[in-house]
VEXPATOR-103939 format. One record per residue (C-alpha): residue number from 1; residue in one letter; x negated, y negated, z. Coordinates in nm, 3 decimals. Layout:
BEGIN
(r NUM; A; (X; Y; Z)),
...
//
This chain:
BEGIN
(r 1; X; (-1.505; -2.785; -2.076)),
(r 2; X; (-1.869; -2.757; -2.249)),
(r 3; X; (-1.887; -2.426; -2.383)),
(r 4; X; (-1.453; -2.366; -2.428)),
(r 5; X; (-1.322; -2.705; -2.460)),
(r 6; X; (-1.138; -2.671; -2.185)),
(r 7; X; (-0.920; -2.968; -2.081)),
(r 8; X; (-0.659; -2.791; -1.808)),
(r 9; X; (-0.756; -2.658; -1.475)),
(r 10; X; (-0.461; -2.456; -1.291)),
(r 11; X; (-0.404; -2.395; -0.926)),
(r 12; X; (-0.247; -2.423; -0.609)),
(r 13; X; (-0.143; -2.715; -0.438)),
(r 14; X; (-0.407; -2.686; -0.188)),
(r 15; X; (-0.682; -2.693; -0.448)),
(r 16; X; (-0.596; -3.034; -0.565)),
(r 17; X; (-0.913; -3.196; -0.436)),
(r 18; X; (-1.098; -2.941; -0.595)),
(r 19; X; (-0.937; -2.967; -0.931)),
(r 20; X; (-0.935; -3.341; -0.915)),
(r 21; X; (-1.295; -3.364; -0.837)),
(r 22; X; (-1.380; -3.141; -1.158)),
(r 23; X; (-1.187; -3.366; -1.376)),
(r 24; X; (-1.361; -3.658; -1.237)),
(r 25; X; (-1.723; -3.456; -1.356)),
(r 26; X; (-1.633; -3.405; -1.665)),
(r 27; X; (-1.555; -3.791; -1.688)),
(r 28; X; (-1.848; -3.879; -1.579)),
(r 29; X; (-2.090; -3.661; -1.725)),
(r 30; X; (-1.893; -3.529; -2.097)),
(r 31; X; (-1.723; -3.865; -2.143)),
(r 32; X; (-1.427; -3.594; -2.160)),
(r 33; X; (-1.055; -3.622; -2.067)),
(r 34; X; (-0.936; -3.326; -1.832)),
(r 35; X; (-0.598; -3.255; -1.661)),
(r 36; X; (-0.489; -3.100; -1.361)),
(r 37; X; (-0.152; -2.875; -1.298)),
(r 38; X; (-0.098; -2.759; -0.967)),
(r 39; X; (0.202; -2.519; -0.833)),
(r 40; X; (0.399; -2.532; -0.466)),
(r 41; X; (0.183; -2.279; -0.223)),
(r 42; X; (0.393; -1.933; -0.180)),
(r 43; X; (0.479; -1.927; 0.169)),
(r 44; X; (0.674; -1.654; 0.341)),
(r 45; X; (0.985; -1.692; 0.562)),
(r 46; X; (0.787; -1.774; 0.857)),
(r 47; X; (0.630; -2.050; 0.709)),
(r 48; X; (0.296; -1.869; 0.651)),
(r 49; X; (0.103; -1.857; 0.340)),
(r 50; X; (0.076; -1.594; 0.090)),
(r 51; X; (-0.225; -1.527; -0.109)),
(r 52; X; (-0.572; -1.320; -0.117)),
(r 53; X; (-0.684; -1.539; 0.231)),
(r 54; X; (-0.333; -1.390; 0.442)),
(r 55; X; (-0.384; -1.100; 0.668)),
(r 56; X; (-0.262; -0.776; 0.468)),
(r 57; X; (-0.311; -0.926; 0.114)),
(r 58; X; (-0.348; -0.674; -0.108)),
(r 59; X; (-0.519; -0.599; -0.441)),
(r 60; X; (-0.449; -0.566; -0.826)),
(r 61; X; (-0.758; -0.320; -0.879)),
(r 62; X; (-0.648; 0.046; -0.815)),
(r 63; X; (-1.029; 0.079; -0.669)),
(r 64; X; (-0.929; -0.126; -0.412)),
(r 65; X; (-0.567; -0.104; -0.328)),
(r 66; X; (-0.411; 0.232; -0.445)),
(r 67; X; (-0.085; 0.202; -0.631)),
(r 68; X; (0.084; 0.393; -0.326)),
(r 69; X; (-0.021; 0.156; -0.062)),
(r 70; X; (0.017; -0.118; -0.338)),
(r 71; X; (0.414; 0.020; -0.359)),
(r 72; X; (0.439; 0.052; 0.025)),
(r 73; X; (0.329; -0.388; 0.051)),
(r 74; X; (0.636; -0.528; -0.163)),
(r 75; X; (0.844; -0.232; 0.002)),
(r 76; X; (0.822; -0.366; 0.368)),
(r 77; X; (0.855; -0.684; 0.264)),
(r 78; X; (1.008; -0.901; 0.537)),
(r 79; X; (1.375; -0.896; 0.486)),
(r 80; X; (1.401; -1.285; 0.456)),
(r 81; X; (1.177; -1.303; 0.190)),
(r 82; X; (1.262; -1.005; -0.014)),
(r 83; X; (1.474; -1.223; -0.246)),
(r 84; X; (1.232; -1.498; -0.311)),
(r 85; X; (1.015; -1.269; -0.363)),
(r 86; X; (1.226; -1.101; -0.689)),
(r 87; X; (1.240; -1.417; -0.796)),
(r 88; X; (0.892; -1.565; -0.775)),
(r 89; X; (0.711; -1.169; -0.875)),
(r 90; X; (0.945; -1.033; -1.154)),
(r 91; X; (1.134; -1.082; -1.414)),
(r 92; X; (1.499; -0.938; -1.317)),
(r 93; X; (1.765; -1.169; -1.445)),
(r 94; X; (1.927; -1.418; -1.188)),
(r 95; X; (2.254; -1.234; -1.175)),
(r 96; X; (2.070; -0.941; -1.094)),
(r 97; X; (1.908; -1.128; -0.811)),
(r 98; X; (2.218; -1.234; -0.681)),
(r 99; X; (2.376; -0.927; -0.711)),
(r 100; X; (2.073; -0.741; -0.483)),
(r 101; X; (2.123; -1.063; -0.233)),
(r 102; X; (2.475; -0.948; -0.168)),
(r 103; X; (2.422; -0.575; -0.125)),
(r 104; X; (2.108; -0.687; 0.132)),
(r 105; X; (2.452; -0.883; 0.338)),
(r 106; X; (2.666; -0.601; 0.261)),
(r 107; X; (2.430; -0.289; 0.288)),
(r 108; X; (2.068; -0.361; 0.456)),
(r 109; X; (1.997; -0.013; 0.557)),
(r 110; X; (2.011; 0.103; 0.195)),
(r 111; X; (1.674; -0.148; 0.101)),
(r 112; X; (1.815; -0.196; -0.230)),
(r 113; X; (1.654; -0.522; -0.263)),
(r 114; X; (1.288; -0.403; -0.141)),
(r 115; X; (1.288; -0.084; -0.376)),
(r 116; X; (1.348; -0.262; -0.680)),
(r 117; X; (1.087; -0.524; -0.568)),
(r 118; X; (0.835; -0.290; -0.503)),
(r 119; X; (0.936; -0.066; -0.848)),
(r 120; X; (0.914; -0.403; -1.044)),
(r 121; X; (0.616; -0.554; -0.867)),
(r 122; X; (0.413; -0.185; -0.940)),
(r 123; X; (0.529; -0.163; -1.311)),
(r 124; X; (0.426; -0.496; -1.377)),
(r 125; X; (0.023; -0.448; -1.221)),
(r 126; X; (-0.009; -0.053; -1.264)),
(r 127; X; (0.286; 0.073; -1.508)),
(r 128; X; (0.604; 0.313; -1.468)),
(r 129; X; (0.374; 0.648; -1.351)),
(r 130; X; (0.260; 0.496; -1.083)),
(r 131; X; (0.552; 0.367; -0.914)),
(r 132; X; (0.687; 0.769; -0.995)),
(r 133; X; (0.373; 0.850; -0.802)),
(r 134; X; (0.488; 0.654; -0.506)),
(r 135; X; (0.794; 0.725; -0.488)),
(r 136; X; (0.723; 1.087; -0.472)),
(r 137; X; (0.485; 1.034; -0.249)),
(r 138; X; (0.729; 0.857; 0.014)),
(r 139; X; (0.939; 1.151; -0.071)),
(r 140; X; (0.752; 1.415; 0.066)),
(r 141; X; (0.594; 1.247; 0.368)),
(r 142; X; (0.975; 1.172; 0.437)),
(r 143; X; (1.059; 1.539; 0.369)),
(r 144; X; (0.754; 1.691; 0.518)),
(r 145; X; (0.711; 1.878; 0.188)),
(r 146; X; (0.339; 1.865; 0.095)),
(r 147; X; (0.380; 2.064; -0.175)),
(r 148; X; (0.523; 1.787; -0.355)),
(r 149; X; (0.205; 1.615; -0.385)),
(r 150; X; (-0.042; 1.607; -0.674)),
(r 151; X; (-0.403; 1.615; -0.623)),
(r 152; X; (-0.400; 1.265; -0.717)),
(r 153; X; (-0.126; 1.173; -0.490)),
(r 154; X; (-0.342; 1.298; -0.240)),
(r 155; X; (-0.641; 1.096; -0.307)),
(r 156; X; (-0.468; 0.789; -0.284)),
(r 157; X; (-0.357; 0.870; 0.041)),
(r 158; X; (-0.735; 0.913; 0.101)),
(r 159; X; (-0.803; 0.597; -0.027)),
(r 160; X; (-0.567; 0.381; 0.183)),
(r 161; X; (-0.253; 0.589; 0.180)),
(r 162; X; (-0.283; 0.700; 0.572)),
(r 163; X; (-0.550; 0.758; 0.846)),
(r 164; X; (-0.842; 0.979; 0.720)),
(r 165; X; (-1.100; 1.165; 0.846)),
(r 166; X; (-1.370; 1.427; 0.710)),
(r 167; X; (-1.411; 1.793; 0.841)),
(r 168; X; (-1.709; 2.056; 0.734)),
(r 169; X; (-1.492; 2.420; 0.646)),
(r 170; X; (-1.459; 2.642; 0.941)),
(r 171; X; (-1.382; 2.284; 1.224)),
(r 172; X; (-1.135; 2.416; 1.462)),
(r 173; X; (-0.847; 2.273; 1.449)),
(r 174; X; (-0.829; 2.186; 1.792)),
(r 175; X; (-1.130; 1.960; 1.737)),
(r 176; X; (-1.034; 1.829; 1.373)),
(r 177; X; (-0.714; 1.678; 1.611)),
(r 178; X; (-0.944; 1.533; 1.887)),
(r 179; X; (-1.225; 1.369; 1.602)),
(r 180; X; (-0.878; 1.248; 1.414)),
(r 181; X; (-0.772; 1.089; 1.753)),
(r 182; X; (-0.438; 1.224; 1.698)),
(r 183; X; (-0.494; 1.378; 2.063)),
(r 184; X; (-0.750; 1.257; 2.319)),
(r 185; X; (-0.885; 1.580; 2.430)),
(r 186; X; (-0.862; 1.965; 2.278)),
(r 187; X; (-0.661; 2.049; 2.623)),
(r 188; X; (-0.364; 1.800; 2.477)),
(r 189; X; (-0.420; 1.925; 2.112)),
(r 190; X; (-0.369; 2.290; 2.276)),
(r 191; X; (-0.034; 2.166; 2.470)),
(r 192; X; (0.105; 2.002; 2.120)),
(r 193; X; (0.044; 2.291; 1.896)),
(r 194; X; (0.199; 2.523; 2.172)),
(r 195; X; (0.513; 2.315; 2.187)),
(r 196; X; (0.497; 2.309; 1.818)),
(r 197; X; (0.459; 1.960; 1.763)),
(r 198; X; (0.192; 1.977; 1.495)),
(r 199; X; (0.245; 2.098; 1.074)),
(r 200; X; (-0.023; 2.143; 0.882)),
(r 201; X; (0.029; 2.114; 0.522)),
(r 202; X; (0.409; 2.119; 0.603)),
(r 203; X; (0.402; 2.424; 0.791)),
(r 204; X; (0.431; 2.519; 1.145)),
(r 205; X; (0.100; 2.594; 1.362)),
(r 206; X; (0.126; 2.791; 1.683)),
(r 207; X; (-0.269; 2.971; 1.682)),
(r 208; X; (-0.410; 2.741; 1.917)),
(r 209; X; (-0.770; 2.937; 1.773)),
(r 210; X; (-0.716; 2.816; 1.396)),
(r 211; X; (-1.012; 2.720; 1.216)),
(r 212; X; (-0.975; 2.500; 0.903)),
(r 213; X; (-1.159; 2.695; 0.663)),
(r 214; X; (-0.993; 2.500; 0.354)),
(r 215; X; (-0.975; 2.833; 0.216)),
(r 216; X; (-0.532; 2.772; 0.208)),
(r 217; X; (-0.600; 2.396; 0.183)),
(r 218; X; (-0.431; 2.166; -0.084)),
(r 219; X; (-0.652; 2.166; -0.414)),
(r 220; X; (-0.922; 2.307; -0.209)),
(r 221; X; (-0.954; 1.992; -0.006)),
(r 222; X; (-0.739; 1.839; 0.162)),
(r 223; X; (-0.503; 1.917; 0.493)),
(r 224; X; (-0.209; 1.703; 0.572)),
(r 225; X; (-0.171; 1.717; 0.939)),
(r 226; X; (0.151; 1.569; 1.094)),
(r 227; X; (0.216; 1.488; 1.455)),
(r 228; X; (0.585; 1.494; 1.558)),
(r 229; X; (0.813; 1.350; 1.260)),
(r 230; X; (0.606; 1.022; 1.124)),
(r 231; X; (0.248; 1.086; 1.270)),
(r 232; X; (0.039; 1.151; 0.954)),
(r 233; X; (-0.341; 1.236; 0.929)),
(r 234; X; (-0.531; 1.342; 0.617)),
(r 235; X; (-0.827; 1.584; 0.702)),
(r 236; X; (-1.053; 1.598; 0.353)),
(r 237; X; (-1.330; 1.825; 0.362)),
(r 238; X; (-1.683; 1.736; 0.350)),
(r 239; X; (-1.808; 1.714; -0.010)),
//
C-alpha cells in the first residue's frame, strides 16, 4: 500500500483473518482505505483441500516439478473431480465440458476427460512442446520402446519422472538391480533375468554376468531398466 498504492489484497477464504487484519494496518497506521476479495477454497471430491499445503501438490517451476510428472498430476486426477477440475483450470468452453462429462458416463476407460485436462492444464503453465514431450513419454514406457525417448525426455524422468538411482560404468547388473531395490538380493536378480523378466533399454537380458559399462547406454547415460510390464527404474551413470 506504501510503496504501490495498493488498495486490494486477494486470497482464499481461509486467509480472511489475515487479509482483514492487513486492511485494518493500513487504517491505522496510512490513514488508508484497503479492500479484501476472497474466493471459495478448491476442494476435491472427497472433501479435501487442494493447494501447495495437500499431500502431492505439485509445482509450476520446471526445476521443481518436470512437465512429465507435471502432465502425469492432472492425468490421474480422481475421476469425480476431473470435470470440476476443466472447469475451475482451463479455459474449454462449457459445451465442451459437458460434452467430455458425457463421454466420462458413456466411455470411462477411454480418459477422455483426464487427457484433455492434463493437455490443457500443461499448455497453459509450460506450452504445447511439453505436453508433446509427455505424451511421448507415456508412449514409450507404455510401449516399452526406449528408443522413443529424447535425451531430455530422459532427464525428466531423472528428475521426478520414475525411481532413480546412480551407477559408476562397469556395476554389474546384478548389483545395479539389488542397489535399485528392484530385487532384494543378486540370487533373485539372477532368477528374474533367467526367466526373462527384466529389459534393459527395451531389450531382453538373459547374461546373468552383464556389466553396465554405459558403453550401449542411451545418450551415453542413462539405462531404462524394466521389471515385468510396469516396473520402471532409471539407472544414470555417475557424472
Amino acid at each position: 500500500y506504501t510503496n504501490h498504492n495498493c488498495k486490494i489484497q486477494l486470497g482464499g477464504s481461509d486467509q480472511w483473518g489475515n487479509i482483514v487484519t492487513g486492511t485494518e494496518l493500513i487504517r491505522r497506521k496510512a490513514r488508508g482505505e484497503a479492500f479484501a476479495i476472497t474466493t471459495p477454497l478448491i476442494k476435491k471430491a472427497d472433501g479435501t483441500k487442494f493447494g501447495k499445503s495437500a499431500a502431492g501438490a505439485v509445482w509450476i517451476d520446471p526445476k521443481k516439478t518436470s512437465p512429465y510428472a507435471f502432465y502425469q498430476f492432472w492425468l490421474n486426477t480422481a475421476d469425480a473431480d476431473v470435470v470440476s477440475f476443466l472447469k475451475l483450470f482451463t479455459f474449454l468452453a462449457q459445451d465442451e465440458i459437458e460434452s467430455l462429462e458425457v463421454e466420462i458416463q458413456d466411455r470411462p476407460e477411454l480418459r477422455q476427460a483426464h487427457k484433455k485436462l492434463a493437455q490443457e492444464v500443461t499448455t497453459i503453465v509450460h506450452g504445447e512442446q511439453a505436453v508433446v514431450a509427455a505424451e511421448r513419454i507415456s508412449a514409450a514406457l507404455f510401449a516399452g520402446d526406449a528408443g522413443q525417448l529424447l535425451e531430455s525426455d530422459l532427464q525428466e524422468l531423472q528428475q521426478d519422472g520414475m525411481p532413480c538411482t546412480s551407477c559408476a560404468a562397469g556395476t554389474g547388473l546384478l548389483t545395479a538391480m539389488v542397489e535399485a531395490g528392484l530385487t532384494k538380493s543378486t540370487g533373485e536378480a539372477r532368477k528374474l533375468i533367467q526367466a526373462n523378466g527384466i529389459k534393459l533399454n527395451g531389450e531382453s537380458i538373459s547374461d546373468v554376468g552383464r556389466d553396465l559399462t554405459f558403453a550401449d547406454a542411451l545418450y551415453g547415460n542413462f539405462y531404462l531398466l524394466r521389471k515385468g510390464k510396469k516396473n520402471y527404474h532409471l539407472i544414470v551413470r555417475v557424472s
